[in-house]
C-alpha positions as YAML, in Angstrom:
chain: A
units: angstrom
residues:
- id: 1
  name: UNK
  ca: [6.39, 35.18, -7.96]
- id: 2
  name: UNK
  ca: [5.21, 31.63, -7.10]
- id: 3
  name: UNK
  ca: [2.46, 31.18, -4.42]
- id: 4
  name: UNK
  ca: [3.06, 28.34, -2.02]
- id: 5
  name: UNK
  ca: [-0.80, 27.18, -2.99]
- id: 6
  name: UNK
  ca: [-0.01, 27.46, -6.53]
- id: 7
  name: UNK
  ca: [3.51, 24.80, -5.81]
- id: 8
  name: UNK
  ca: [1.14, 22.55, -3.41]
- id: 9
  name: UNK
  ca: [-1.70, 22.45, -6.71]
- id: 10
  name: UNK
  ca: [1.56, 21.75, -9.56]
- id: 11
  name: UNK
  ca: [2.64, 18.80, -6.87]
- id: 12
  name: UNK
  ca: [-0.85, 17.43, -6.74]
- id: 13
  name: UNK
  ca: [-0.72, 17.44, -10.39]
- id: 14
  name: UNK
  ca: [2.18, 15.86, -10.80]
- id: 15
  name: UNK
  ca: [1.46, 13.13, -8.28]
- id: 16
  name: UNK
  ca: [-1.86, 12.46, -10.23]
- id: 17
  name: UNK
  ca: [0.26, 12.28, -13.40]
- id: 18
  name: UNK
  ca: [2.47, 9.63, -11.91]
- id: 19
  name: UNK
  ca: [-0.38, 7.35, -11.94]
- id: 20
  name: UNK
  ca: [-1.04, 5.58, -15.35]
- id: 21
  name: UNK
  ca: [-4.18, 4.76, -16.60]
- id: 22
  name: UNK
  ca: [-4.04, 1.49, -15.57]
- id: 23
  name: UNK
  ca: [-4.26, 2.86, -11.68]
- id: 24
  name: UNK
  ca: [-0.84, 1.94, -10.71]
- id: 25
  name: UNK
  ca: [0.59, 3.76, -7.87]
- id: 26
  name: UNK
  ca: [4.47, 4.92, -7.89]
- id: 27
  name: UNK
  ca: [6.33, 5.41, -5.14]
- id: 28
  name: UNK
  ca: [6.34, 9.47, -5.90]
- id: 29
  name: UNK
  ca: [5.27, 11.18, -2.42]
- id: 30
  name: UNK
  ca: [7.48, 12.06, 0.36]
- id: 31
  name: UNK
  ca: [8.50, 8.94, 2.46]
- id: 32
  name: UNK
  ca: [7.51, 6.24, -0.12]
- id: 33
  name: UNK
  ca: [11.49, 5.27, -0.77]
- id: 34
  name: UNK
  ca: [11.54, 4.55, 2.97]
- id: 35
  name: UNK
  ca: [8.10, 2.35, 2.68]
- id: 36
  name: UNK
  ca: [9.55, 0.24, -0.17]
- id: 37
  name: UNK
  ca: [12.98, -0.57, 1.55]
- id: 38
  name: UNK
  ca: [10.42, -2.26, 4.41]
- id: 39
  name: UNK
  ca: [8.89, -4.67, 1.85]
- id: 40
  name: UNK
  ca: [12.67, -5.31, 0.68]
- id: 41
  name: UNK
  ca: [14.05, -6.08, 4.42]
- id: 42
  name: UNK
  ca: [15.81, -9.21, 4.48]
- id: 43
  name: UNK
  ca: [14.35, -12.28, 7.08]
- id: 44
  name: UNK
  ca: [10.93, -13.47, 6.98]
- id: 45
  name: UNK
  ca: [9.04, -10.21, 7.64]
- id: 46
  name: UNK
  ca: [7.11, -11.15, 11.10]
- id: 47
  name: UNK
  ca: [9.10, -8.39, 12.97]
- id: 48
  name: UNK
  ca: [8.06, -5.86, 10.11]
- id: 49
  name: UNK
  ca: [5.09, -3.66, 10.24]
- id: 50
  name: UNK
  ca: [3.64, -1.55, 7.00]
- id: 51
  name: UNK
  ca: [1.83, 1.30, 6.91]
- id: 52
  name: UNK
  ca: [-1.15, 1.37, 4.53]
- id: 53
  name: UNK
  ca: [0.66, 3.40, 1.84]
- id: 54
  name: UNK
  ca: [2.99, 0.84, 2.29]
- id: 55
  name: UNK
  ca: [0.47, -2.04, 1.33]
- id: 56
  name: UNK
  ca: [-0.85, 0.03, -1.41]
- id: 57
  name: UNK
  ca: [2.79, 0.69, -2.94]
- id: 58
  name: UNK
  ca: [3.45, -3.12, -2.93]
- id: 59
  name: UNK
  ca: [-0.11, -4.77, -3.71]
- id: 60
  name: UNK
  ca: [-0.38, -1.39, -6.43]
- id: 61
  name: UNK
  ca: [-4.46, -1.17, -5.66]
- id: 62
  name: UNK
  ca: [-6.40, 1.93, -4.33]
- id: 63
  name: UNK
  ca: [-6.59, 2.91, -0.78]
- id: 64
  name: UNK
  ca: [-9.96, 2.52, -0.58]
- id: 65
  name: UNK
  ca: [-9.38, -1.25, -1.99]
- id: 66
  name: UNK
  ca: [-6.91, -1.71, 0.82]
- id: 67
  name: UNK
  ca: [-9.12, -0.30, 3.38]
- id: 68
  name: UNK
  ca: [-11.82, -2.46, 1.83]
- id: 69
  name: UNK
  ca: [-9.88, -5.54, 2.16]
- id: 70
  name: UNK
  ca: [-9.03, -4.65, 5.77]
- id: 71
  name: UNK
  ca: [-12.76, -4.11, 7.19]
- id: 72
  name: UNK
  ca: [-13.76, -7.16, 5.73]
- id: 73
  name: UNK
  ca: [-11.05, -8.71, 7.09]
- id: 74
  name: UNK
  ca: [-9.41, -10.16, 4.31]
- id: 75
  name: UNK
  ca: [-5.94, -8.22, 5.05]
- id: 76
  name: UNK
  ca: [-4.77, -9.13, 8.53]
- id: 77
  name: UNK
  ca: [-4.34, -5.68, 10.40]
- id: 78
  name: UNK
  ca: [-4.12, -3.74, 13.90]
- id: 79
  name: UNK
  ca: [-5.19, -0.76, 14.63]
- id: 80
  name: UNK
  ca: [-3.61, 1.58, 16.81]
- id: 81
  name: UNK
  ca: [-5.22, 4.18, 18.28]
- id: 82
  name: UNK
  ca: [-7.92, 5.78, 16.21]
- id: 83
  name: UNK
  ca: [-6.46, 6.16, 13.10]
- id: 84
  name: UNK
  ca: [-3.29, 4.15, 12.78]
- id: 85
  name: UNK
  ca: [-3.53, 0.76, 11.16]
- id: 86
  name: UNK
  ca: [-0.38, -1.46, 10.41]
- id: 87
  name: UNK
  ca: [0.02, -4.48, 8.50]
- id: 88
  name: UNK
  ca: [2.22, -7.05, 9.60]
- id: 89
  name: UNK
  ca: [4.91, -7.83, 6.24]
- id: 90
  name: UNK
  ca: [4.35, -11.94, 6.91]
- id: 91
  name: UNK
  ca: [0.99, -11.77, 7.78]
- id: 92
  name: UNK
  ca: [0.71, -9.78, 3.96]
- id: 93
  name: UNK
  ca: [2.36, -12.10, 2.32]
- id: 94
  name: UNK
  ca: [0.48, -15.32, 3.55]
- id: 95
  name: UNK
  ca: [-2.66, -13.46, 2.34]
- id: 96
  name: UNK
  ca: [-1.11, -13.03, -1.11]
- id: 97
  name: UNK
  ca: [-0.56, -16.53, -1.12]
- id: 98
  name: UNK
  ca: [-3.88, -17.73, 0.17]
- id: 99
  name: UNK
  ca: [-5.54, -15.34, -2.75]
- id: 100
  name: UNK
  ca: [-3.09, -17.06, -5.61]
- id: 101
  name: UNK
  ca: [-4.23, -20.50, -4.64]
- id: 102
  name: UNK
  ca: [-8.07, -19.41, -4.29]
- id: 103
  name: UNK
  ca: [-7.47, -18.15, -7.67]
- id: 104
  name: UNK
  ca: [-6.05, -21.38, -9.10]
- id: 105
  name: UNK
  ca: [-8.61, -23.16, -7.61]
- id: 106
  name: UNK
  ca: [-11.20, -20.90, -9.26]
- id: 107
  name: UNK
  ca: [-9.65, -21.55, -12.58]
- id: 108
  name: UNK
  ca: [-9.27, -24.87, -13.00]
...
Protein backbone atom coordinates (compact mmCIF):
# COMPACT_ATOMS: atom_id res chain seq x y z
CA UNK A 1 0.00 0.00 0.00
CA UNK A 2 1.45 3.40 -1.04
CA UNK A 3 1.33 6.33 1.48
CA UNK A 4 0.37 9.65 -0.02
CA UNK A 5 3.76 11.08 1.87
CA UNK A 6 5.71 8.35 0.47
CA UNK A 7 4.18 9.52 -3.56
CA UNK A 8 4.73 13.39 -2.50
CA UNK A 9 8.77 12.25 -1.37
CA UNK A 10 9.18 9.85 -5.01
CA UNK A 11 7.77 13.27 -6.85
CA UNK A 12 10.25 15.44 -5.06
CA UNK A 13 12.77 13.05 -6.17
CA UNK A 14 11.98 12.93 -9.40
CA UNK A 15 11.66 16.68 -9.81
CA UNK A 16 15.25 16.97 -8.30
CA UNK A 17 16.34 14.37 -10.86
CA UNK A 18 15.02 16.44 -13.71
CA UNK A 19 17.59 18.93 -12.98
CA UNK A 20 21.09 18.18 -14.52
CA UNK A 21 24.13 18.96 -13.03
CA UNK A 22 24.58 21.84 -14.83
CA UNK A 23 21.41 23.47 -12.75
CA UNK A 24 19.08 23.61 -15.58
CA UNK A 25 15.51 23.72 -14.75
CA UNK A 26 12.81 21.66 -16.93
CA UNK A 27 9.58 22.47 -17.25
CA UNK A 28 8.54 19.17 -15.00
CA UNK A 29 6.01 20.57 -12.20
CA UNK A 30 2.40 21.03 -12.53
CA UNK A 31 1.52 24.21 -14.59
CA UNK A 32 4.98 24.75 -16.22
CA UNK A 33 3.50 23.71 -19.95
CA UNK A 34 1.08 26.60 -19.38
CA UNK A 35 4.15 29.06 -18.24
CA UNK A 36 6.16 28.21 -21.40
CA UNK A 37 3.24 28.77 -23.96
CA UNK A 38 3.35 32.61 -22.28
CA UNK A 39 7.01 33.13 -23.32
CA UNK A 40 5.88 31.60 -26.85
CA UNK A 41 2.71 34.09 -27.30
CA UNK A 42 2.85 35.72 -30.49
CA UNK A 43 3.04 40.00 -30.55
CA UNK A 44 5.57 41.87 -28.75
CA UNK A 45 4.94 40.65 -25.18
CA UNK A 46 3.96 44.15 -23.35
CA UNK A 47 0.40 42.80 -22.63
CA UNK A 48 2.07 39.54 -21.13
CA UNK A 49 2.86 39.06 -17.55
CA UNK A 50 5.19 35.99 -16.08
CA UNK A 51 5.21 34.54 -13.03
CA UNK A 52 8.62 33.92 -11.44
CA UNK A 53 8.70 30.20 -12.31
CA UNK A 54 8.00 31.50 -15.47
CA UNK A 55 11.28 33.71 -15.61
CA UNK A 56 13.20 30.93 -14.14
CA UNK A 57 11.90 28.31 -16.86
CA UNK A 58 12.99 30.74 -19.67
CA UNK A 59 16.27 32.54 -18.24
CA UNK A 60 17.05 28.53 -16.75
CA UNK A 61 18.80 30.20 -13.37
CA UNK A 62 17.79 29.54 -9.67
CA UNK A 63 14.99 31.20 -7.94
CA UNK A 64 16.97 32.70 -5.62
CA UNK A 65 19.10 34.22 -8.73
CA UNK A 66 15.83 35.54 -10.06
CA UNK A 67 14.75 36.93 -6.85
CA UNK A 68 18.27 38.31 -6.58
CA UNK A 69 18.09 40.02 -9.81
CA UNK A 70 14.68 41.45 -8.89
CA UNK A 71 15.64 43.20 -5.39
CA UNK A 72 18.44 44.70 -6.90
CA UNK A 73 16.49 45.77 -9.49
CA UNK A 74 18.08 44.46 -12.35
CA UNK A 75 14.77 42.46 -13.56
CA UNK A 76 11.96 44.95 -14.01
CA UNK A 77 9.03 43.63 -11.71
CA UNK A 78 5.67 44.46 -9.72
CA UNK A 79 4.61 43.22 -6.90
CA UNK A 80 1.23 42.48 -6.05
CA UNK A 81 0.11 42.15 -2.86
CA UNK A 82 2.54 40.58 -0.46
CA UNK A 83 3.75 37.84 -2.19
CA UNK A 84 2.91 38.00 -5.86
CA UNK A 85 5.52 39.38 -8.19
CA UNK A 86 5.08 39.42 -12.09
CA UNK A 87 7.38 40.16 -14.75
CA UNK A 88 6.30 41.93 -17.64
CA UNK A 89 7.43 39.44 -21.06
CA UNK A 90 8.87 42.89 -22.95
CA UNK A 91 10.15 44.43 -20.10
CA UNK A 92 12.27 40.68 -19.75
CA UNK A 93 13.37 40.70 -22.85
CA UNK A 94 14.84 44.34 -23.06
CA UNK A 95 16.82 43.28 -19.94
CA UNK A 96 18.21 40.26 -21.79
CA UNK A 97 19.25 42.51 -24.33
CA UNK A 98 20.73 45.24 -22.23
CA UNK A 99 22.86 42.25 -20.35
CA UNK A 100 24.13 40.81 -24.02
CA UNK A 101 25.44 44.18 -24.99
CA UNK A 102 27.01 44.90 -21.38
CA UNK A 103 28.58 41.66 -22.00
CA UNK A 104 30.03 42.52 -25.42
CA UNK A 105 31.15 45.54 -24.18
CA UNK A 106 32.96 43.74 -21.34
CA UNK A 107 34.67 41.56 -23.82
CA UNK A 108 36.04 43.47 -26.23
Amino acid sequence: MAYSHHIKQAQQQQQAAMADDAGVYLPTGPGDAQRMELLNMPGDGSDVWLDVRTVQLYLQISLTSIYKLIHQGEIPAVKLGTKTIRVNRKALEEYLQRAAMDAAIAVA
